[in-house]
N, C-alpha and C positions, 0 to 999 in steps of 0.2 A: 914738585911733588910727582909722583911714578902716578901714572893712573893703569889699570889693568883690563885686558880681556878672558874672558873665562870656556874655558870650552868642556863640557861634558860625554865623557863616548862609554860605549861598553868596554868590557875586555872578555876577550875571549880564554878561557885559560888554559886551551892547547896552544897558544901564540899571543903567552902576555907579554916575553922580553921582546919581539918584533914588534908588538903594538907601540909598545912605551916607549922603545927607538926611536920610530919613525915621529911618534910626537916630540920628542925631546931635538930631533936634528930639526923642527921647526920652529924651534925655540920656545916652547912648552915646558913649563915646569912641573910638575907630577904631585900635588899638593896633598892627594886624599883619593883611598880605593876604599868603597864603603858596601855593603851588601844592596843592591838594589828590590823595587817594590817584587819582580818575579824572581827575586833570588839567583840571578844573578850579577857579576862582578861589573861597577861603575869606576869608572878613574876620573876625575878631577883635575884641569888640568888649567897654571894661569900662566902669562906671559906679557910684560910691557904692553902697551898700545901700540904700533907702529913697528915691532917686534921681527914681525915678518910680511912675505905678499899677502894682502887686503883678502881674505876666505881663504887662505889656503888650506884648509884645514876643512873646512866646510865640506867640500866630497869624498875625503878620506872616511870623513864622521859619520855622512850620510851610509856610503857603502858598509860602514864597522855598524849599524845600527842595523842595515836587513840582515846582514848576515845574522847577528847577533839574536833578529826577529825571527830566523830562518829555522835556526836549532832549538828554538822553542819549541816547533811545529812537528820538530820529529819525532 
């Protein structure tokens, strides 16, 4: 049986098809972009366990989340 990991990030929507690349070249699959609680855009994202290196994902998400935090504030 497949088990999965799930990763959640913003999108930014002057660099949605760059975001969604870079997750998909990490073997990410793109499962649901939904409107997030401050209105803006969340993507959804699953992949195998084992899939890819152990957090790689982890400080792309990090950095996509201030930014993400950043353009609230302007």
């Amino acid at each position: 049986m497949t088990t999965w990991e799930y990763l959640t990030t913003p999108l930014l929507i002057h660099n949605t098809a760059a975001i969604l690349n870079n997750w998909g070249k990490q073997g990410w699959e793109l499962v649901q972009v939904v409107t997030g609680p401050e209105g803006g855009l969340v993507a959804y994202f699953k992949r195998p366990v084992g899939g890819g290196s152990a957090n790689a994902g982890l400080g792309a998400a990090a950095v996509a989340a201030q930014q993400f935090e950043g353009e609230g504030r302007a």
